[in-house]
C-alpha positions as CSV (number, residue, x, y, z in Angstrom):
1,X,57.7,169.3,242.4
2,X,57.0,173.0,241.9
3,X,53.5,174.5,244.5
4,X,52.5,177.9,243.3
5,X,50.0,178.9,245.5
6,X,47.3,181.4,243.5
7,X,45.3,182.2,246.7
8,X,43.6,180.2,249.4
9,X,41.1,177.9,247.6
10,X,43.7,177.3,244.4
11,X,46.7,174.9,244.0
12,X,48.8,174.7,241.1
13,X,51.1,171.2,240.9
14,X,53.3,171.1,238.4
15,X,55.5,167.5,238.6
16,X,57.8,167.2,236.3
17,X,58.2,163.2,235.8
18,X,61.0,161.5,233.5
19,X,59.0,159.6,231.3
20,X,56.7,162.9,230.5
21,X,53.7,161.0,229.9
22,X,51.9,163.4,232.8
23,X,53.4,167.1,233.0
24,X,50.8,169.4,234.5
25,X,48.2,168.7,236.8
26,X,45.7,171.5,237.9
27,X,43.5,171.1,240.7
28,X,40.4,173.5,241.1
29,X,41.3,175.5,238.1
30,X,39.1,177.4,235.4
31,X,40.5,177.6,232.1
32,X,40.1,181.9,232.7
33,X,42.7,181.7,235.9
34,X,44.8,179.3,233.8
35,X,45.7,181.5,231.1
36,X,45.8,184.1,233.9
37,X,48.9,182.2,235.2
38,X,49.9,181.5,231.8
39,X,50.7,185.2,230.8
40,X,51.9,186.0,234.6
41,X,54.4,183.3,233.9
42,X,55.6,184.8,230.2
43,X,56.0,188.1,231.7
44,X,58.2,186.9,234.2
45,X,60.2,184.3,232.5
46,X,60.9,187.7,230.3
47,X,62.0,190.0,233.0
48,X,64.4,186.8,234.6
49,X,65.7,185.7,231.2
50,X,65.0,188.8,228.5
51,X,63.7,188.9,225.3
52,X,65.4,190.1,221.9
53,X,62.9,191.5,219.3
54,X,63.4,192.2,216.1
55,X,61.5,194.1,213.6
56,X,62.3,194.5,210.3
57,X,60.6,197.8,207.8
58,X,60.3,197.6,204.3
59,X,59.4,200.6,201.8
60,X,58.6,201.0,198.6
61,X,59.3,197.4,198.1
62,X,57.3,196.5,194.9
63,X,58.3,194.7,191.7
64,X,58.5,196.7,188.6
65,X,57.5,195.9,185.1
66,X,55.0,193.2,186.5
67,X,50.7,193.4,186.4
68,X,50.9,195.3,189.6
69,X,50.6,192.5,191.8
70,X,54.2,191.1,192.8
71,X,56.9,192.6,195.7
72,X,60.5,192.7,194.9
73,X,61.4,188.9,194.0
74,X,63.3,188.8,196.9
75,X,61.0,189.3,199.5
76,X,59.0,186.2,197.8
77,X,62.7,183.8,198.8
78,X,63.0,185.8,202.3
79,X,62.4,184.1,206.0
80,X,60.7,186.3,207.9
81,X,59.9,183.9,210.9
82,X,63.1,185.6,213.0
83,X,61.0,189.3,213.4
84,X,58.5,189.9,215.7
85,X,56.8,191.9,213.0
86,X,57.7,193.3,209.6
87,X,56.5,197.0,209.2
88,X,55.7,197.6,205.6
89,X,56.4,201.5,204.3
90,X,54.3,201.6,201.7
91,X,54.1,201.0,197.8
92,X,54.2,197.0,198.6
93,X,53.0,196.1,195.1
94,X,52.6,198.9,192.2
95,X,48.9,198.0,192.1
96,X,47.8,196.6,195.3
97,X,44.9,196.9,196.2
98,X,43.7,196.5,192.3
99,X,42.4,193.0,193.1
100,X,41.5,191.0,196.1
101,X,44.3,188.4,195.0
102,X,47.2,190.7,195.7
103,X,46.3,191.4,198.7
104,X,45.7,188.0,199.9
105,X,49.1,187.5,197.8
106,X,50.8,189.7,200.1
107,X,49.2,188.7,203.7
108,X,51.0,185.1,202.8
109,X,54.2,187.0,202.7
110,X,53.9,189.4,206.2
111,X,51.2,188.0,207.8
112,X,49.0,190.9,207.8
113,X,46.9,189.7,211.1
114,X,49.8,189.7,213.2
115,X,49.7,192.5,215.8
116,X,52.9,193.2,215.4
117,X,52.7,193.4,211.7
118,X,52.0,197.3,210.3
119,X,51.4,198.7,207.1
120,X,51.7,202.3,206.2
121,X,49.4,203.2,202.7
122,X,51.6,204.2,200.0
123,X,50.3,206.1,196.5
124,X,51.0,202.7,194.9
125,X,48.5,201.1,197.4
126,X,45.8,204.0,197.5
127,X,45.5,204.5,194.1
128,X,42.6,202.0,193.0
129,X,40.5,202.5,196.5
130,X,39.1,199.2,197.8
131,X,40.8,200.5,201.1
132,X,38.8,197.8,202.8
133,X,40.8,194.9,201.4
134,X,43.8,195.5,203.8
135,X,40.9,195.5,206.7
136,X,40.0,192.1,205.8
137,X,43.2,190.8,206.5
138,X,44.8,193.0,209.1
139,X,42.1,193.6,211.3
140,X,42.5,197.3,211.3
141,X,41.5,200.1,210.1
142,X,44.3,202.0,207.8
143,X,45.5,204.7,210.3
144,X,45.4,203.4,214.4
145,X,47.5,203.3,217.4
146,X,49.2,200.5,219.0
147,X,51.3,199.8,221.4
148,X,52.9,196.6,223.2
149,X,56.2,196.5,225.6
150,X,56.0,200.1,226.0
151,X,56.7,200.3,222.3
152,X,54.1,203.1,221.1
153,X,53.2,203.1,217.2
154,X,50.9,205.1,215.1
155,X,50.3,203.9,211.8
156,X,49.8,206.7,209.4
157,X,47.5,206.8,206.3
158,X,49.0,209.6,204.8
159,X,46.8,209.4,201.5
160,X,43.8,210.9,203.1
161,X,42.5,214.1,201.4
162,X,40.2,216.4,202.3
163,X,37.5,215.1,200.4
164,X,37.0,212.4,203.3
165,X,37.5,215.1,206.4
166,X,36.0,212.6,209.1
167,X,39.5,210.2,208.4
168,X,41.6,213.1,208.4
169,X,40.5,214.1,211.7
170,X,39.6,211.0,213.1
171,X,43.9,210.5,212.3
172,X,44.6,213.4,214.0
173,X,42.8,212.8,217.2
174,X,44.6,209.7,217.5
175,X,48.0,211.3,217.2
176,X,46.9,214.1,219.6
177,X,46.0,211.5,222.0
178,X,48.1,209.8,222.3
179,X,51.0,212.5,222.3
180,X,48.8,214.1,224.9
181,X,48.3,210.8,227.5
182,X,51.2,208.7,226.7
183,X,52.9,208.3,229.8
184,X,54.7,204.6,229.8
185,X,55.8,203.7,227.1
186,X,59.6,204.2,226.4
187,X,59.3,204.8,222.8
188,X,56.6,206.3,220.4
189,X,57.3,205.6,216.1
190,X,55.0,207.0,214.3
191,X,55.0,205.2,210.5
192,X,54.4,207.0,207.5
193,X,55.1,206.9,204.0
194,X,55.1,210.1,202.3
195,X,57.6,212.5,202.4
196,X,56.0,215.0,205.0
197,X,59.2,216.6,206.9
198,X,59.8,219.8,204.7
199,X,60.9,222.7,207.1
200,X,61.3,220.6,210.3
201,X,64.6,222.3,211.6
202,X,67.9,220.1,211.1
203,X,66.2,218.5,208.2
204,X,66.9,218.8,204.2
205,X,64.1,219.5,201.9
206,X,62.6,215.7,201.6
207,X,63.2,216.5,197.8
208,X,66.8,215.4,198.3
209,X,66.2,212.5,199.6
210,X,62.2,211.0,199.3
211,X,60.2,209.8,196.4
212,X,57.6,212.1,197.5
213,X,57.7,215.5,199.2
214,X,54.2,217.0,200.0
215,X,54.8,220.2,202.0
216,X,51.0,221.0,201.9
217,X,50.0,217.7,202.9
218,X,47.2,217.9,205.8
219,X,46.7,216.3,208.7
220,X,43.5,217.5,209.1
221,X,40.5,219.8,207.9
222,X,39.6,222.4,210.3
223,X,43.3,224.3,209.7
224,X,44.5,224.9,205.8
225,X,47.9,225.6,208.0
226,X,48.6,222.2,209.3
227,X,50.9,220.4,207.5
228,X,53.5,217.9,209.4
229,X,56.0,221.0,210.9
230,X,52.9,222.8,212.1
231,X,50.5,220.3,213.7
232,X,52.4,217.3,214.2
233,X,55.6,218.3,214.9
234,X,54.8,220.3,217.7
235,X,53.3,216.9,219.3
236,X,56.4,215.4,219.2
237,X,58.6,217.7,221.2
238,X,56.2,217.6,224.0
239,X,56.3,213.9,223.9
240,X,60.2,213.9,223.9
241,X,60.1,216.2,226.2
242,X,58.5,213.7,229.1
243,X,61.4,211.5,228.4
244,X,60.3,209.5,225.7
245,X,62.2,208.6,223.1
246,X,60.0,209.8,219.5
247,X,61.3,208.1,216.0
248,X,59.8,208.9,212.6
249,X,59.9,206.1,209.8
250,X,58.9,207.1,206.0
251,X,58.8,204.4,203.2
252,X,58.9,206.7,200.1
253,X,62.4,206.2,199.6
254,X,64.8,204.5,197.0
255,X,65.6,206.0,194.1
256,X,67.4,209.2,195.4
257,X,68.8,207.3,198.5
258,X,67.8,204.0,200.0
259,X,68.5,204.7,203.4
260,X,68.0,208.1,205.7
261,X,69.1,209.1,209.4
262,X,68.8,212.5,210.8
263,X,68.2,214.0,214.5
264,X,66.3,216.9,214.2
265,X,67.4,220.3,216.2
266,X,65.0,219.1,218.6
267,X,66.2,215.5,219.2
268,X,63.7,213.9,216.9
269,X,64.8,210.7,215.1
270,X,64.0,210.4,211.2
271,X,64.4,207.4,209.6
272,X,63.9,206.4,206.0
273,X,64.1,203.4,204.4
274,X,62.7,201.5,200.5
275,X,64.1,199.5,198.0
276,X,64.2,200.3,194.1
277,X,63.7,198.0,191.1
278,X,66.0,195.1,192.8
279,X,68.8,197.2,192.7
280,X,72.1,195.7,194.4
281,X,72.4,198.3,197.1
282,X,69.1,198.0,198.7
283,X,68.5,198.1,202.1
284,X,66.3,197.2,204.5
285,X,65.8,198.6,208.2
286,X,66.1,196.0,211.4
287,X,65.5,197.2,214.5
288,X,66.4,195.3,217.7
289,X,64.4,195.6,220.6
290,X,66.2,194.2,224.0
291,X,63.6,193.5,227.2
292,X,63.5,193.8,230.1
293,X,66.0,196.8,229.1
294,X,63.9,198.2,226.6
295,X,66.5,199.1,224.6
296,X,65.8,199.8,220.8
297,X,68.7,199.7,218.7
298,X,68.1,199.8,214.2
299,X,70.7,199.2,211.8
300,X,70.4,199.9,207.7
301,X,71.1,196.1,206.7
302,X,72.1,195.0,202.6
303,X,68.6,192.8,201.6
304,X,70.9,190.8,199.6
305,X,73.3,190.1,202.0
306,X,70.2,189.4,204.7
307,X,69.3,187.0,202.3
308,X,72.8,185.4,201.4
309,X,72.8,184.8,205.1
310,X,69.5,182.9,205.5
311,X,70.2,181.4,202.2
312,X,74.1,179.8,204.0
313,X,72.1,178.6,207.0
314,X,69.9,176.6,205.5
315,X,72.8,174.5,204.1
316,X,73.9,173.2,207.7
């Protein structure tokens, strides 16, 4: 027999018995101060023990010659019950947001209400408005912040034009907010999927190795100058500068390369990763996430090989 003692006027018994037909017995306890002890429990059973997350992003991942509404076939055979969250980069079917069904088509692949689930707009997705569909299933709006074991993302809609100027800067305040207050966390990804990183220094011209490069995108409308180098960039040092760790991830990617990795001068991570019309070579990128260490490790990882794996499992 286990006593936890909550505070004077609260016992907790928990008897373990061989024949489990009684396990937990709770004496003067509200169902609020139950799940209280519940997640007090879960965080320390993680800091005794440790947890190993994994995540797994997935650009420009949709099936060609199709009616718009399919991802690469092999995403429809994959097992995604091993990540903590699969972070789409965008372009997820060529017409997805064209009808309702594709998107409710794609939330039984990913899971699109799972917190830990993110998915950056791509032109593919954009294209045919009815924006709204992905909030229907993800909760969310297109472009927000979250954050969970002091892992920091901001989900970028990088479609936005000035024509809508209250999104634009309604997406900018969140980045400057957080960049500005973030003082725990141990890492801050920001997930985008255009190619936006023309001119940052130790970078090549996204034209060498993006779908898209859109050196006068804006992140908002108040300066014609501020494009990613100029008003987001900036953000970025300042956060790495307080210690934490800053990682870029773009999904536009595949046909040139399937897989990018460069430091900028300033010690800024840029990742790229997408797939292209089910070609053998396409990769996908996993990230490992190791707690209570919070150590984040990624690796560029063959699909098909990922799925030959999965696929040799199953047979034992």
């Amino acid at each position: 027999m286990v006593l936890i003692v909550i505070d004077s006027k609260i016992l907790i018994k928990f008897v373990v018995i061989n024949n489990f037909e009684q396990m937990v017995k709770v004496s003067k306890l509200g169902f609020v101060r139950l799940v209280f002890l519940v997640l007090i429990f879960m965080q320390f059973s993680i800091s005794i023990f440790g947890q190993d997350l994994k995540y797994i992003f997935i650009g420009h991942c949709y099936q060609p010659d199709t009616q718009g509404d399919k991802v690469d076939y092999r995403l429809e055979e994959f097992d995604f019950s091993a990540y903590k969250g699969v972070w789409l980069g965008g372009d997820v079917c060529s017409e997805a947001l064209l009808k309702y069904s594709t998107v409710k088509y794609i939330d039984s692949l990913f899971n699109l209400g799972n917190p830990e689930t993110h998915w950056t707009m791509g032109n593919h997705d954009a294209r045919n408005g009815n924006w709204e569909y992905i909030t229907d299933y993800s909760y969310r709006n297109t472009y927000y912040a979250y954050s969970s074991n002091k892992l920091t993302r901001i989900v970028l809609n990088t479609n936005l034009v000035p024509t809508d100027c209250e999104s634009m800067d309604e997406q900018y305040q969140i980045i400057i907010n957080v960049c500005d207050t973030i003082q725990d966390s141990k890492y801050l990804i920001l997930i985008m999927h255009h190619g936006l990183w023309d001119n940052v220094p130790g970078l090549p011209p996204t034209s060498e190795y993006a779908q898209s490069h859109l050196q006068y995108w804006n992140s908002n409308c108040y300066d014609v100058n501020s494009n990613f180098v100029n008003s987001v960039y900036p953000k970025l040092i300042e956060v790495e500068q307080k210690g934490i760790q800053v990682i870029c991830i773009m999904g536009d990617i595949g046909d040139r390369t399937n897989k990018f990795e460069v430091i900028s001068d300033d010690g800024i991570q840029f990742l790229g990763s997408g797939l292209y019309h089910n070609e053998a070579d396409n990769n996908v990128l996993v990230l490992d996430y190791k707690l209570p260490e919070y150590d984040l490790s990624w690796e560029f990882v063959n699909l098909d090989s990922l799925l030959l794996e999965q696929q040799k499992s199953t047979d034992y």
